[in-house]
VOGU-3710 file (C-alpha; in Angstrom, 3 decimals, decimal comma):
1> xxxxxxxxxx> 65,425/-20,750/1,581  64,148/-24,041/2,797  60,847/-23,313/0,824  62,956/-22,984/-2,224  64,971/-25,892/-2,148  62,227/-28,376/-0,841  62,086/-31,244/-3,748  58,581/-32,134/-3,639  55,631/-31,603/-5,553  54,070/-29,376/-3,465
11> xxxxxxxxxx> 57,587/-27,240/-3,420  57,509/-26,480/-6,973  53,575/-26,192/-6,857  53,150/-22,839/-8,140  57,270/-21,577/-9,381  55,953/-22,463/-12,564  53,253/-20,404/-13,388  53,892/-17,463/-11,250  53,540/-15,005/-13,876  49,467/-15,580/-13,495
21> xxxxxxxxxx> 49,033/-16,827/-10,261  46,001/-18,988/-12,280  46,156/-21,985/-9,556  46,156/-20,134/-6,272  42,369/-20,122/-4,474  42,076/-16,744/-5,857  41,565/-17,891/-9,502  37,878/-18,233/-8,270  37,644/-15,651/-6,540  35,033/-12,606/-7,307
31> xxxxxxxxxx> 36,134/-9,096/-8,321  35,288/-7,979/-4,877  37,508/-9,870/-3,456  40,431/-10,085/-5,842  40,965/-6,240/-6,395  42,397/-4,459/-3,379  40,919/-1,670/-3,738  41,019/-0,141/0,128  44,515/0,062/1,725  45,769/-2,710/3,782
41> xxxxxxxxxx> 44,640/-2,705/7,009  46,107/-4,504/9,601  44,229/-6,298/12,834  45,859/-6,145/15,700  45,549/-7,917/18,779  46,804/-6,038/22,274  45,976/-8,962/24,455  49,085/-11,539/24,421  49,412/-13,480/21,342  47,646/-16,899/21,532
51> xxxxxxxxxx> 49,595/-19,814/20,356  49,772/-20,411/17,186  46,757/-22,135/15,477  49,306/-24,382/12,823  52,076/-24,941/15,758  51,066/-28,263/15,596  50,716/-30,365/12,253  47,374/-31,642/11,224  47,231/-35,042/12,546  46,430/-38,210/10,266
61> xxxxxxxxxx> 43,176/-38,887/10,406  42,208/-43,013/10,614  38,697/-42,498/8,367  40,743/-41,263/5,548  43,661/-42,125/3,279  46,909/-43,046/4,378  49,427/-40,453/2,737  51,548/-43,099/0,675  47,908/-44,011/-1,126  47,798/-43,023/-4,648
71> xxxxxxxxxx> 44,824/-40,630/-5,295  45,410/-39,568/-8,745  47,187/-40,581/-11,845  48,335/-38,904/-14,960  49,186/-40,536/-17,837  50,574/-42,821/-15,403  52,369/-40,958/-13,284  51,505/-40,892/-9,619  49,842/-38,068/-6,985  49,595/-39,244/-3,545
81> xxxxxxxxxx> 47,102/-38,085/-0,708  49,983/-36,893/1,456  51,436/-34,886/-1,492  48,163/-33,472/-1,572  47,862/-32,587/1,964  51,033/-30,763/2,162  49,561/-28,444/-0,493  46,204/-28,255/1,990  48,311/-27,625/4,818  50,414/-25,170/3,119
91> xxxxxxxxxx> 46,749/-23,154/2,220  45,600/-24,024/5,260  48,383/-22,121/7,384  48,266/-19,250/4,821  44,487/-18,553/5,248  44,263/-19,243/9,468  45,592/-15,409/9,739  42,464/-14,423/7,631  39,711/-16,628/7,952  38,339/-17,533/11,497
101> xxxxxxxxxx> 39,041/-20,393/12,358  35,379/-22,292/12,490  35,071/-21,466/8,767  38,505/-23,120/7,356  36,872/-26,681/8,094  33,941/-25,336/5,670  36,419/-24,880/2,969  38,860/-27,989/3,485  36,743/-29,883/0,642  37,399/-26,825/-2,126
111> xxxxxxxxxx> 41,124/-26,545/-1,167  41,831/-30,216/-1,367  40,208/-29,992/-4,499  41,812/-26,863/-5,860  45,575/-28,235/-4,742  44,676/-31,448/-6,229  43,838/-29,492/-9,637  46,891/-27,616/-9,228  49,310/-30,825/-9,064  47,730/-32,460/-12,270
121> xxxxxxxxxx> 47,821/-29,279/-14,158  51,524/-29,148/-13,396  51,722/-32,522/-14,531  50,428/-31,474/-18,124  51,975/-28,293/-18,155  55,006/-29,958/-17,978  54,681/-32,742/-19,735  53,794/-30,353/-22,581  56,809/-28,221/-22,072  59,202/-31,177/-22,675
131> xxxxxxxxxx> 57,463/-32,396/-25,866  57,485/-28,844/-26,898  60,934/-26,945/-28,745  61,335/-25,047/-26,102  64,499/-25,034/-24,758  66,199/-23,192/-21,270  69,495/-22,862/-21,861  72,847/-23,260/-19,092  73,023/-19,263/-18,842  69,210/-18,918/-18,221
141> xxxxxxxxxx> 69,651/-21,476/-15,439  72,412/-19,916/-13,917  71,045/-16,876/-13,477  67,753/-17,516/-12,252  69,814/-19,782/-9,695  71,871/-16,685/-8,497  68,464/-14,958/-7,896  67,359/-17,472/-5,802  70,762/-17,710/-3,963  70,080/-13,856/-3,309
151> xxxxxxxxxx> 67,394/-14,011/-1,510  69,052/-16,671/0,731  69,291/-15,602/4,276  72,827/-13,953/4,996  75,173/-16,735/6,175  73,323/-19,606/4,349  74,414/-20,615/0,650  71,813/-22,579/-1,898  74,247/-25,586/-1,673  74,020/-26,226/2,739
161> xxxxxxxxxx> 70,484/-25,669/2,521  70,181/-28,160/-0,168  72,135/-30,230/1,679  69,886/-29,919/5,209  67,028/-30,936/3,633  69,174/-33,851/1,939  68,213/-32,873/-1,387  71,271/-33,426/-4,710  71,463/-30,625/-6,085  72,220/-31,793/-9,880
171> xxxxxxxxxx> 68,166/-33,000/-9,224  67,240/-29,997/-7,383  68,848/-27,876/-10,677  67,147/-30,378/-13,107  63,425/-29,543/-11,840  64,575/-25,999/-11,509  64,997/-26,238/-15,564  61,641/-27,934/-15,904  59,920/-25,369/-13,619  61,425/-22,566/-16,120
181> xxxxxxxxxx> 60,340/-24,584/-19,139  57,346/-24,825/-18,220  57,236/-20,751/-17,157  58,071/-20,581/-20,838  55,320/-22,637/-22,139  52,500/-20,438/-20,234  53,918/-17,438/-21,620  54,182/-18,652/-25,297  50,277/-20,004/-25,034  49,103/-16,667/-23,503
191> xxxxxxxxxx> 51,373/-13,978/-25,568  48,590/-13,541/-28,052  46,125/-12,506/-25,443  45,089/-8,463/-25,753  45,885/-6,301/-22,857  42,195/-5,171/-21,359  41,191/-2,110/-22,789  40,217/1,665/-21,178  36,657/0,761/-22,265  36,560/-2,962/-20,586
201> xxxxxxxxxx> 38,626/-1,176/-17,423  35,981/1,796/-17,075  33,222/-0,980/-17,196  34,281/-3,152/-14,957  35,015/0,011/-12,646  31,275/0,891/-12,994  30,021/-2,484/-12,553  31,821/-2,833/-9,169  32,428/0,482/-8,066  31,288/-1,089/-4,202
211> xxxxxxxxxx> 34,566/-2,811/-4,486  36,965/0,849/-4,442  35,164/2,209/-1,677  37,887/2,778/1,635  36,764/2,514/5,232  38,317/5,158/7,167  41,271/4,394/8,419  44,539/5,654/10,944  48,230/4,971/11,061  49,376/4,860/14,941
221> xxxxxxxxxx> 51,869/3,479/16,922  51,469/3,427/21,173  53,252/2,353/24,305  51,504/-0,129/26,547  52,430/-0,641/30,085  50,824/-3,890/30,375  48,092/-5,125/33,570  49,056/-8,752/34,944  46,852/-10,781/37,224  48,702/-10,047/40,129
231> xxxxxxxxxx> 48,585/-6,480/39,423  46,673/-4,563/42,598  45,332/-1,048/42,903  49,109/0,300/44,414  50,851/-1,522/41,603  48,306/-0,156/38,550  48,227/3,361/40,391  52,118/3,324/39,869  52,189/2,135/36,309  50,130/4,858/35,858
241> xxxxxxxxxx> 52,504/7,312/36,760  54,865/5,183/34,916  53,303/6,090/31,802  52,794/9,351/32,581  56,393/10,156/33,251  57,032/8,593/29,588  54,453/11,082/28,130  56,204/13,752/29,776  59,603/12,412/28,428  58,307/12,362/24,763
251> xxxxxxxxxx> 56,554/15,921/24,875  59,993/17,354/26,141  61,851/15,533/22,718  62,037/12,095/23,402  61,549/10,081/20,369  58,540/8,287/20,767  59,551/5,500/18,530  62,745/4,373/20,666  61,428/4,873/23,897  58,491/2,176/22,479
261> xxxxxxxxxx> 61,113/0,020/21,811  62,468/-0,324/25,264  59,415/0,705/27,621  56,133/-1,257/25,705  55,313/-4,341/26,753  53,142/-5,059/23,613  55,325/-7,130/20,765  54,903/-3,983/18,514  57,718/-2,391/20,200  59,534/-4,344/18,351
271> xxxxxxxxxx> 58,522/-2,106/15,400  59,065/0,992/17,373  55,575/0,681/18,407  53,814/0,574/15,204  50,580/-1,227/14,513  50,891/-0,260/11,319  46,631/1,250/9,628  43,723/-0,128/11,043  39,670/0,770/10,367  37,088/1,423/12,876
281> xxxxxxxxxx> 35,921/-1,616/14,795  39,275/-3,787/14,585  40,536/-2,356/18,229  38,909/-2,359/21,804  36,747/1,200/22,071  38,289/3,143/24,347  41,441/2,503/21,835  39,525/3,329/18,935  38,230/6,515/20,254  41,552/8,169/21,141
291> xxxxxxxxxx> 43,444/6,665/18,059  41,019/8,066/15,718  40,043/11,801/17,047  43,501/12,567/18,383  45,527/15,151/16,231  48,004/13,677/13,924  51,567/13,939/14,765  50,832/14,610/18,652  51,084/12,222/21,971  47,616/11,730/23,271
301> xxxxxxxxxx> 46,653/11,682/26,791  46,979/8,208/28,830  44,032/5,719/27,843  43,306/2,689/29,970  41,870/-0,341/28,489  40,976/-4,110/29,473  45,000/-4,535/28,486  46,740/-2,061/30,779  47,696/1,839/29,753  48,514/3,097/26,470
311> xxxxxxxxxx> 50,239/6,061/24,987  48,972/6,202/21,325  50,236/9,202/18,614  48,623/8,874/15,189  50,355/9,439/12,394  47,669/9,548/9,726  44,163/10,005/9,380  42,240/8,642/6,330  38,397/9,505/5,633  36,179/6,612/4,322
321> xxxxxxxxxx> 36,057/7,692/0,453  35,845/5,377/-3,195  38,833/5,084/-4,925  38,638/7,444/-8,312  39,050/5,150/-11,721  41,965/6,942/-12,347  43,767/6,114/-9,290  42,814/2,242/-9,874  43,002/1,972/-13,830  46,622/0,465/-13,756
331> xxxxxxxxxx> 45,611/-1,817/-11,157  42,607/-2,860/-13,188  44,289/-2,955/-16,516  46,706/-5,604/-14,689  43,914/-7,638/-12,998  41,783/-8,174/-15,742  44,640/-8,621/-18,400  46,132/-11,459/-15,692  41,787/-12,707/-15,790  42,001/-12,953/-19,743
341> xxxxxxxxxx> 45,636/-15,104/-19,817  44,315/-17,034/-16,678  40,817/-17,826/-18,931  43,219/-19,110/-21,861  45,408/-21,117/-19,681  42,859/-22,770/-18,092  41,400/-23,048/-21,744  44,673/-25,101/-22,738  44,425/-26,692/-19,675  41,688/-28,356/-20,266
351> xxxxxxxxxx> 42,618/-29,464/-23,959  45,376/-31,417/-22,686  43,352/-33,484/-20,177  41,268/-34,148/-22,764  44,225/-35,546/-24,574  45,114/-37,157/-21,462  44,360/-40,387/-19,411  43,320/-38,961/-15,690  42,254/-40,450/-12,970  41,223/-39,040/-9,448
361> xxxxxxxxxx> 40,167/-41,277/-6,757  37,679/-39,145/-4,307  38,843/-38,835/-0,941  36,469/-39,257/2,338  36,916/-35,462/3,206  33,541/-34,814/4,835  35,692/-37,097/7,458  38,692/-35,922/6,999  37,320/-32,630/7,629  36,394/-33,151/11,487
371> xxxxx> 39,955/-34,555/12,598  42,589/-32,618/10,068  41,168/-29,498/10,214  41,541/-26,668/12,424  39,906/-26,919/15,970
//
């Protein structure tokens, strides 16, 4: 909720233009990596979680600008470098679960760049909107305000959150409207675009076939009974038989699921043990070789790894294949119909800077790099 009601640039950043998701990182992004074609797989990590890589906020850095210094302006009105870093910090927090760490200070530069483009597009977009005849009327606000109040955690209205973050909420509903006008304005300037064809989906299919193929894979859940440093041979030999007594508690009818949830010391048990599908190569080996040549639906035998002893009982078992065309043609048809509105918005984009007085005052981010981003 406190997402939703933020009134900032950065908070709004992408509300409007949802429908295409045109100004996210993936709008550059190559086929490969934009169509999901295997299922998703999940990495887990049995050790203890580390902390946190965005716990902390990126510090200001002294080479660079000062967040209250104007960076860009369009047709006079004003972005600021700290606006802009909220949008790189936002990206930057999304990405640190996917992208190792030493390679997010490679691409600071691009997403500076691409939330940068993203705030004076908005600018346009909505500048456009109100010169345009469209309209969104009381009852259209309303209701796409009650969808956002349903989605509010249980206990919390729109109106206290609004008021935490110290935000009015007659402003709060009037950039609502101009997010929605705007929403309106993409969809009228892409309506005319054709849905992509069976003969454009079957070639694109062809041309990146590599793309659909799926690793194999296995659904499992396990109970750890976790080592500690100050475990010793008596206290490890008597986990063991901890864990063994468990076993013997599940084969005889236990459910495995609830006795995860109060005997595992991993934070899956949480989830009833769950760590959800995973390929070959994303857990330690002696892991990997019970999880994936056990028999699904059954309790394994005891496996010891580097984290303590595991029960693990796989639930599914998925050979490496490709995806058929006919399983991804709707998925296809979607992308590349999204590709073909995102190409004409970016098209009309670009028409109305031309029409437009920008200017974008380059940062010092080969500096900024080394302090703000992650370590």
């Amino acid at each position: 909720m406190t997402t939703l009601v933020k009134k900032t640039k950065i908070a709004g950043l992408f509300a409007a233009i949802a429908v295409l998701a045109v100004f996210t990182a993936c709008s550059k992004e190559t086929p490969k990596e934009t169509v999901k074609a295997a299922p998703a797989v999940q990495t887990v990590d049995l050790a203890q979680q580390t902390p946190d890589l965005f716990e902390q906020p990126l510090k200001p850095n002294p080479l660079a600008l000062a967040a209250e210094d104007v960076v860009v302006t369009v047709d006079g009105e004003k972005i600021t470098h700290g606006e802009i870093m909220q949008g790189v910090q936002m990206n930057l927090m999304r990405l640190s679960r996917k992208v190792p760490p030493q390679q997010l200070s490679q691409m600071y530069g691009k997403i500076y760049q691409n939330v940068t483009d993203t705030l004076v597009a908005n600018i346009l977009l909505t500048k456009a909107a109100e010169k345009s005849s469209l309209t969104v009327n009381d009852a259209e606000l309303a209701k796409e305000i009650a969808t956002i109040e349903a989605d509010a955690p249980k206990g919390t209205s729109l109106k206290e959150a609004l008021a935490e973050n110290k935000i009015d909420f007659a402003e709060w509903k009037t950039d609502l409207r101009k997010q929605m006008l705007v929403r309106k304005l993409v969809e009228e300037k892409t309506a005319d675009v054709a849905v992509a064809s069976p003969a454009e989906i079957a070639k694109f299919y062809e041309e990146n076939v590599d793309s659909f193929k799926v690793p194999e894979t296995v659904t499992a859940s396990h109970i750890l009974l976790k080592f500690t440093p100050e475990d010793t041979d008596a206290t490890k030999a008597q986990k063991k038989k901890d864990i063994e007594k468990i076993r013997a508690d599940i084969l005889s009818g236990g459910d495995f699921a609830t006795i995860a949830a109060a005997k595992s010391d991993c934070p899956s048990s949480k989830q009833g043990g769950s760590l959800g599908t995973f390929a070959r190569g994303q857990m330690v080996p002696e892991f990997e070789t019970a999880a994936f040549s056990q028999e699904v639906g059954k309790v394994g035998d005891v496996v010891e790894t580097q984290f303590g002893y595991h029960l693990i009982k796989t639930t599914k078992h998925e050979q490496a294949g490709i995806r058929s065309l006919t399983e991804v043609k709707d998925q296809l048809q979607e992308y590349l119909t999204g590709k073909k509105k995102q190409d004409a918005l970016m098209a009309y984009i670009d028409d109305l800077k031309k029409k437009s007085n920008v200017e974008i005052k380059k940062p010092d981010l080969d500096s900024a790099a080394k302090t703000e981003a992650v370590k």
